[in-house]
N, C-alpha and C positions, 0 to 999 in steps of 0.2 A: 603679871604686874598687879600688886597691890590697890586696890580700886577704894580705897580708903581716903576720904577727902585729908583726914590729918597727915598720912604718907604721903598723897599728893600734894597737900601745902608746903608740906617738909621737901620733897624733890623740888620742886619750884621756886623757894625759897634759897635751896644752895646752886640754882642755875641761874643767878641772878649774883652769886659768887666774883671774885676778879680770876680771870684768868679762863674764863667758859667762855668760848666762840660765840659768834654771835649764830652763826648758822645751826650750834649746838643747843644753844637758848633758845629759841625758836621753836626748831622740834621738839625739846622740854615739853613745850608751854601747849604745842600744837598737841602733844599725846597723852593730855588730861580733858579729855571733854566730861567724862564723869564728874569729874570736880563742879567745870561749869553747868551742867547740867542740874546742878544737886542748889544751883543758886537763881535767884531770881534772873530772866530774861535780860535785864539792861544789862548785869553783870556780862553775858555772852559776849553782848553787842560791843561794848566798851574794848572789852579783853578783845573782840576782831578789828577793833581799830588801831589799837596798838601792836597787834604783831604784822596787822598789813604794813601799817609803816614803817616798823622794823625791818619787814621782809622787802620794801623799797629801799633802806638803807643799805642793805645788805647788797641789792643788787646794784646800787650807785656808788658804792665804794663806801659807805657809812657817808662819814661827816660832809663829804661830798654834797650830799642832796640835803636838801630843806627840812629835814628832820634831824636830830639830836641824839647820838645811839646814847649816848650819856640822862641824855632827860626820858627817854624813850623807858629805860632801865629803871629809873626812878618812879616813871610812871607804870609801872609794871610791879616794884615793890608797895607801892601805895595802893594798887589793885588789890594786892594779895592781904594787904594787913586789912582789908574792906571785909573782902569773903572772908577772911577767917575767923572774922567779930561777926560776919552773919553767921558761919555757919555753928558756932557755939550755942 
């Protein structure tokens, strides 16, 4: 695997596509830590709040539980346009 933060933005950018599971999105996101790594610490911390919640969603049924897989997503594309004006 490509361990290039721009490849990595680019994968994680089209896992955030319509039509990607959520279970699939997920793993995505989980098997770039090089990425976060390459970015300031809050970055991590942030990105592990959002796919814990995700990963709650997923296991309540999505919309089911107190979390928004819809806003969830959004806040995961907003993550990504963040790091990849840091990482420039």
């Amino acid at each position: 695997m490509d361990t290039r933060p721009s490849i990595a933005v680019e994968r994680l950018r089209r896992s955030l596509g319509a039509g990607v599971e959520l279970a699939e999105l997920i793993a995505c996101w989980r098997s770039e830590p090089g990425l976060v790594a390459a970015l300031p610490a809050r970055f991590g911390e942030v990105l592990e709040q959002i796919l814990t919640r995700l990963e709650s969603a997923a296991a309540f049924g999505e919309e089911s539980c107190s979390f928004s897989v819809g806003d969830l997503r959004q806040q995961l594309s907003v993550w990504l346009d963040k790091a990849e004006t840091r990482l420039r």
